[in-house]
Structure formats: structure tokens, C-alpha cells
ZAZAVEX-164615 format. One record per residue: residue number from 1; y, x, z of N, C-alpha, C in turn; residue in one letter. Coordinates in pm, whole numbers, plus 32768, in hexadecimal, padded with zeros to 4 digits. Example, Ala and Ser with C-alpha at 12.3 -4.5 7.8 and 13.67 -1.06 7.14 Angstrom:
BEGIN
@rolum 1&npy 7DC7&npx 8527&npz 830C&capy 7E3E&capx 84CE&capz 830C&cpy 7EB6&cpx 8528&cpz 830C&torba a
@rolum 2&npy 7F1F&npx 8505&npz 82C4&capy 7F96&capx 8557&capz 82CA&cpy 8003&cpx 850A&cpz 8313&torba s
END
This chain:
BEGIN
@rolum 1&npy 8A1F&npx 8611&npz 7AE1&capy 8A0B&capx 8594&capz 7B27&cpy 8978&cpx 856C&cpz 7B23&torba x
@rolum 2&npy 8950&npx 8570&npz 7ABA&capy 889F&capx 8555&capz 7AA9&cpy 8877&cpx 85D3&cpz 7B1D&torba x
@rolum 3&npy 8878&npx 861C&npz 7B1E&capy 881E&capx 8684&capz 7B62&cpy 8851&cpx 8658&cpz 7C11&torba x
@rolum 4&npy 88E5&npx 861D&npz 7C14&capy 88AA&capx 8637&capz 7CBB&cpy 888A&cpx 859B&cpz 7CC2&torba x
@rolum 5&npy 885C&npx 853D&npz 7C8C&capy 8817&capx 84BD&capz 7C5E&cpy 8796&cpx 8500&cpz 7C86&torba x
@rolum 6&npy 8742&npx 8563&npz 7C34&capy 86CE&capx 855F&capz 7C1F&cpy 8691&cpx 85A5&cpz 7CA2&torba x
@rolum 7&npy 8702&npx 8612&npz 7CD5&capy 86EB&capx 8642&capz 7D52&cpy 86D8&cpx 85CD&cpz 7DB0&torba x
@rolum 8&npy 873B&npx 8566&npz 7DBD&capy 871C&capx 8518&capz 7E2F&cpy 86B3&cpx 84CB&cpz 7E35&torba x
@rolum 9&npy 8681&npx 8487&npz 7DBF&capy 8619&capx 8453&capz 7DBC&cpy 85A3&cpx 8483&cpz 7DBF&torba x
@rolum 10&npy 85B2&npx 84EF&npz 7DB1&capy 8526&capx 854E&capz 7DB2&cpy 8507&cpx 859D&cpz 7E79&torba x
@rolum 11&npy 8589&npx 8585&npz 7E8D&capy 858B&capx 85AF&capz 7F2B&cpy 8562&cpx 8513&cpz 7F6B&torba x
@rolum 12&npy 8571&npx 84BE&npz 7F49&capy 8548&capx 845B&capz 7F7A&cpy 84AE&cpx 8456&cpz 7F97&torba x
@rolum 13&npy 847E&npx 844A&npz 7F22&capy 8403&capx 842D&capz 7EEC&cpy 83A5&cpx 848A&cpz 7F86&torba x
@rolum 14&npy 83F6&npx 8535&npz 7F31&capy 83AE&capx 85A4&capz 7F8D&cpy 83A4&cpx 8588&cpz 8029&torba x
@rolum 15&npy 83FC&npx 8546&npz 804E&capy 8436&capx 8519&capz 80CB&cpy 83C2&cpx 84C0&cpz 80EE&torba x
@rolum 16&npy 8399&npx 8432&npz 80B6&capy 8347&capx 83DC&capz 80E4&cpy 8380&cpx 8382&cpz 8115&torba x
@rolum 17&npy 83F7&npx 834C&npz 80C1&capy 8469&capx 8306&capz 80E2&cpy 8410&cpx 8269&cpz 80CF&torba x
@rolum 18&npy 8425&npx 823E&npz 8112&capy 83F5&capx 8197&capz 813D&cpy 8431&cpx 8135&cpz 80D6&torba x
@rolum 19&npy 84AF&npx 817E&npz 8081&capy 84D9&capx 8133&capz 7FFB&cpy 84A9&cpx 80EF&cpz 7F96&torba x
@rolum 20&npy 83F1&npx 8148&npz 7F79&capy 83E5&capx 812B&capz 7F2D&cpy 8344&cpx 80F3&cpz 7F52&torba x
@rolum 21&npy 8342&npx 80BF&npz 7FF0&capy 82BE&capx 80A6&capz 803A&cpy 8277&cpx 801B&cpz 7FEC&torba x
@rolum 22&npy 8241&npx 7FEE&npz 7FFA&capy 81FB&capx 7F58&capz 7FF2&cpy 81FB&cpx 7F09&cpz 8088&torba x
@rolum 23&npy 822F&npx 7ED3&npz 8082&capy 8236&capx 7E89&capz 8108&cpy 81A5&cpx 7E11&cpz 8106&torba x
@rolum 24&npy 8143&npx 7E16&npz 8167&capy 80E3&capx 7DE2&capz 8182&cpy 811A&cpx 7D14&cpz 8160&torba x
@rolum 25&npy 80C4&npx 7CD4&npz 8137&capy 80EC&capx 7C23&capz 813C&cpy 809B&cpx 7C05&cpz 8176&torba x
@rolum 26&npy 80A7&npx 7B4C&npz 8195&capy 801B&capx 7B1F&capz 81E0&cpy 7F98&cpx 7B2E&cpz 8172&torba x
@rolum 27&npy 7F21&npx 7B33&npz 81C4&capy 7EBB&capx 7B3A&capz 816A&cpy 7E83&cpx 7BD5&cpz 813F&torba x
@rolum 28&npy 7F2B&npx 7C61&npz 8161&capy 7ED3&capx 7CE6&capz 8157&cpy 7EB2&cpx 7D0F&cpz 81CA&torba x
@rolum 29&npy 7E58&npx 7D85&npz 81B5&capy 7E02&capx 7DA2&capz 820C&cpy 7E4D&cpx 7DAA&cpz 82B2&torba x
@rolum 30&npy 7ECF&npx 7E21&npz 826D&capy 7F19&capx 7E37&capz 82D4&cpy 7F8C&cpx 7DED&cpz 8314&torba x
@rolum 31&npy 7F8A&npx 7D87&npz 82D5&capy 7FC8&capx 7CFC&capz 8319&cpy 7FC4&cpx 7CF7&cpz 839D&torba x
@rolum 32&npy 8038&npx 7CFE&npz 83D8&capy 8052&capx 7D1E&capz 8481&cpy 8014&cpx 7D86&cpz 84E5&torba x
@rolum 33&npy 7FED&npx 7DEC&npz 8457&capy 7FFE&capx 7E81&capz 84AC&cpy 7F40&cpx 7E8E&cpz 846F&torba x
@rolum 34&npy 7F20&npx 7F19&npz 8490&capy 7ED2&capx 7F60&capz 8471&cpy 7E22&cpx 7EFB&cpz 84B5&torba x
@rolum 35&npy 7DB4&npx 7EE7&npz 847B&capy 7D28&capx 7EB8&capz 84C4&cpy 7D30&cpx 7EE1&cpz 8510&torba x
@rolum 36&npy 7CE9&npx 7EC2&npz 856D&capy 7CCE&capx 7ECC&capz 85F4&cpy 7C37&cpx 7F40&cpz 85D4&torba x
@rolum 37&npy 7BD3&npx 7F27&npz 8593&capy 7B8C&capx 7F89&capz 854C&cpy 7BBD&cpx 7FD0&cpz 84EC&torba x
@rolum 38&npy 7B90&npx 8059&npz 84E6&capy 7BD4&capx 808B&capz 849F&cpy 7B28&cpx 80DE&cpz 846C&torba x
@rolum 39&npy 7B4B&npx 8122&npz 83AB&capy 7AB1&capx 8127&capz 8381&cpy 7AAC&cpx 819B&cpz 8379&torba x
@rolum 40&npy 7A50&npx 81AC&npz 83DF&capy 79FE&capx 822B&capz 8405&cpy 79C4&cpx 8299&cpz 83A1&torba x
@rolum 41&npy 7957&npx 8266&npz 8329&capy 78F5&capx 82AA&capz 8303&cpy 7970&cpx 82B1&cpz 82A4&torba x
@rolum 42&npy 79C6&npx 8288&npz 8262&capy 79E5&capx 828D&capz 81BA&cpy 7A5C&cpx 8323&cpz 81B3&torba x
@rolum 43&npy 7A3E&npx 836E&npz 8167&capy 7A97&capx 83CB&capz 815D&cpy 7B1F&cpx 83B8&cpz 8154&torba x
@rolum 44&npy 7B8D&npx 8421&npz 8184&capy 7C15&capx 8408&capz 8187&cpy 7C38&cpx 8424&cpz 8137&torba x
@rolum 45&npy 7C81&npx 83DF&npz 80F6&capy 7CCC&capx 83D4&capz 804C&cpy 7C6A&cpx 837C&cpz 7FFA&torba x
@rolum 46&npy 7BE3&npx 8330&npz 8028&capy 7B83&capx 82E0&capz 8008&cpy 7C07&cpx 8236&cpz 7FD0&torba x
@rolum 47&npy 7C04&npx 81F1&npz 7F44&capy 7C73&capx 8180&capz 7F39&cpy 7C24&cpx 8138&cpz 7F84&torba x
@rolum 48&npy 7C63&npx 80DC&npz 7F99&capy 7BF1&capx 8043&capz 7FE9&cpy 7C68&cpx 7FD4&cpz 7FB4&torba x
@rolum 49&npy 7BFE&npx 7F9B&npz 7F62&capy 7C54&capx 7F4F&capz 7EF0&cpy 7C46&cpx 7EAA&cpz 7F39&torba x
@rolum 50&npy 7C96&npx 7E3B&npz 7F43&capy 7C9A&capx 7DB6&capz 7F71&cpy 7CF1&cpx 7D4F&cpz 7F03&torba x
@rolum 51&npy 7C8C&npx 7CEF&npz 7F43&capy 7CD3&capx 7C64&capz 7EB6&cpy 7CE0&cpx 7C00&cpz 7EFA&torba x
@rolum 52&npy 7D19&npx 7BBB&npz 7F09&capy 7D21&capx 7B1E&capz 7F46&cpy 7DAC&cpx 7ABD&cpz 7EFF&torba x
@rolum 53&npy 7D9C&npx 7A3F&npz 7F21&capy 7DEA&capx 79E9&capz 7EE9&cpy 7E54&cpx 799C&cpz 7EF7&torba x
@rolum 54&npy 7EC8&npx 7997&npz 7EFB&capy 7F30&capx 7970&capz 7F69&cpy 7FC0&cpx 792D&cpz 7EF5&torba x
@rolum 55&npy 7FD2&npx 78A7&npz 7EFC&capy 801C&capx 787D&capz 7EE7&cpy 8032&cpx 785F&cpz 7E61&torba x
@rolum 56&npy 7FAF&npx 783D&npz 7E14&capy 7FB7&capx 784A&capz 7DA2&cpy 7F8D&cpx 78C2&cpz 7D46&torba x
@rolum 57&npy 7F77&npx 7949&npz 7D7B&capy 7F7E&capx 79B9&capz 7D35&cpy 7EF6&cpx 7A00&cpz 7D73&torba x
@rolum 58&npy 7EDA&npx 7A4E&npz 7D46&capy 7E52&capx 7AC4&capz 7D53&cpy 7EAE&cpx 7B42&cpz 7D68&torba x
@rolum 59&npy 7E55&npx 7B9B&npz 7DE3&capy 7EC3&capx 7C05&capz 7DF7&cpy 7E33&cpx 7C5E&cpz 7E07&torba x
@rolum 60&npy 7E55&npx 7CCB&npz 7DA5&capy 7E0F&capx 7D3D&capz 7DAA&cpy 7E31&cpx 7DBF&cpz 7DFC&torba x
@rolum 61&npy 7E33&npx 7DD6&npz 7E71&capy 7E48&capx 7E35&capz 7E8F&cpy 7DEF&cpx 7ECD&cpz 7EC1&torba x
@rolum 62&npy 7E39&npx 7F22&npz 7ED6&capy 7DD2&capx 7FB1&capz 7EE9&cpy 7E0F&cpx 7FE8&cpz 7F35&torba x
@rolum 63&npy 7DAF&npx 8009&npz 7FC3&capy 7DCB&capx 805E&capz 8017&cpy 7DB5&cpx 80D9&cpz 8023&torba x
@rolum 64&npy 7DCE&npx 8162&npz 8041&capy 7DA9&capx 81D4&capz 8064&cpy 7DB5&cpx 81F0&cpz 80E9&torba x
@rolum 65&npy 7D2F&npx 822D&npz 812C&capy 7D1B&capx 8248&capz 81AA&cpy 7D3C&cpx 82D2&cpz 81A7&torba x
@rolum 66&npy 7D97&npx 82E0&npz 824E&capy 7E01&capx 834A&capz 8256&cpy 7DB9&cpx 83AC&cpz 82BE&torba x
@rolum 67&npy 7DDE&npx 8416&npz 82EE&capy 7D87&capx 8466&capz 8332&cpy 7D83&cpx 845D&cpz 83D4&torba x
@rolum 68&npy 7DED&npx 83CC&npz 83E4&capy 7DA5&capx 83A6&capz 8467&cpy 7D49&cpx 8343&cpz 8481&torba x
@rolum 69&npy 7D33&npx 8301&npz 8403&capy 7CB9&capx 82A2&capz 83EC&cpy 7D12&cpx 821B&cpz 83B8&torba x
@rolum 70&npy 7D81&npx 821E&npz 83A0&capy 7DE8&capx 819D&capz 83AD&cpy 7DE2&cpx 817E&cpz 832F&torba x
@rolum 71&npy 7E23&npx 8106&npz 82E2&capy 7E28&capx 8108&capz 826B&cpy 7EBF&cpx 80E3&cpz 8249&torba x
@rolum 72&npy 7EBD&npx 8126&npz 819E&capy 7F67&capx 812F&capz 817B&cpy 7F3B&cpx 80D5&cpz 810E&torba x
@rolum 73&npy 7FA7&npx 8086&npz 8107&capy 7FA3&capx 8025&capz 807D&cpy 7FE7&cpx 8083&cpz 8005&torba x
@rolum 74&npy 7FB3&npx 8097&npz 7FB5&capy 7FD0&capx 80E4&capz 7F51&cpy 7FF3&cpx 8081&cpz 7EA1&torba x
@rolum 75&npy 7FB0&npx 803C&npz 7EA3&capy 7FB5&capx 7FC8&capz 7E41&cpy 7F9E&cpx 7F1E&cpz 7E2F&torba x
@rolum 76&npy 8003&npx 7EDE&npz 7E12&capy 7FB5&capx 7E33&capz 7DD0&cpy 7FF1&cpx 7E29&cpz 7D6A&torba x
@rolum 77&npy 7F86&npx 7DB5&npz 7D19&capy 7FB2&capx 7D83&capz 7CA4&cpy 7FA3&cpx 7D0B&cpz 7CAE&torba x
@rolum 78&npy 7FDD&npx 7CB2&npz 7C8E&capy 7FD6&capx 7C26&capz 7C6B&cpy 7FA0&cpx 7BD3&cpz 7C26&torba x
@rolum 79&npy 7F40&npx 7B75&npz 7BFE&capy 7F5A&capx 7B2B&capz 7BAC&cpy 7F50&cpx 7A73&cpz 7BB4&torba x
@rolum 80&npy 7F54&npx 7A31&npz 7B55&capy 7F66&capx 79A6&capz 7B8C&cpy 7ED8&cpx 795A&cpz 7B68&torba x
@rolum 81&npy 7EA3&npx 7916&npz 7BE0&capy 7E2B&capx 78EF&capz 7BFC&cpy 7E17&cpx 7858&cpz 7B9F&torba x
@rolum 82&npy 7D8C&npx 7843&npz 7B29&capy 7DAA&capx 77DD&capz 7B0A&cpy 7D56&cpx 7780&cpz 7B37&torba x
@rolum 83&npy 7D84&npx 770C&npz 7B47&capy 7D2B&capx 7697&capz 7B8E&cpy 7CDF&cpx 7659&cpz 7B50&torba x
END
């Protein structure tokens, strides 16, 4: 039972299953779809890291630029902003 567990989740993963995506919020970059610029000079697989402040909280996030120039949200972290 563990092994076809570990199979499926591992076929997932391999897959690029959207399960385990980050869904963009207001305030990230890719908030209602990809810039309209997209960055030219910076190498692909280059992170492009963003911070801003929304609702009380600090959101750290990191992008990686993909090899059509687009960016994938790959990470945020949270924390709570003090006044």
C-alpha cells in the first residue's frame, strides 16, 4: 500500500500536477496573468525574488524565469507586519 502511495505521488509531482502549484494573490507579480514585459537580459532559471504588503502580513515571494521568458511562482513566505 505505501509503495503504490509513493508511486502516485511521485507520478504526480513527475507529471507537473497543478496540486501542488502556488496560486498567484493580489499584490503577486503574476496576479491576473503573466507582465505584459517580460525580462529579457536575466538568465532562464535566473529566481526574481518580490515582497510587498497586503492585509496585515509581508509576503516574500520568488519567482523563476521559464524558457519562454514567463515567470513561475515557485515560493512565499509570510510574515506579520509590525506597526
Amino acid at each position: 500500500m505505501k509503495k503504490i502511495v509513493a508511486i502516485a505521488l511521485l507520478a504526480a509531482v513527475a507529471g507537473g500536477s497543478s496540486a501542488f502549484a502556488l496560486e498567484p494573490i493580489p499584490g503577486s507579480i503574476t496576479y491576473g496573468g503573466q507582465p505584459a514585459t517580460r525580462l529579457q537580459k536575466a538568465p532562464v532559471g535566473s529566481p526574481v525574488p518580490h515582497q510587498f504588503r497586503a492585509n496585515g502580513q509581508l509576503y516574500n515571494e520568488t519567482y523563476i524565469i521559464q524558457p519562454d521568458r514567463s515567470l513561475k511562482l515557485v515560493s512565499r513566505r509570510t510574515s506579520s507586519v509590525a506597526n
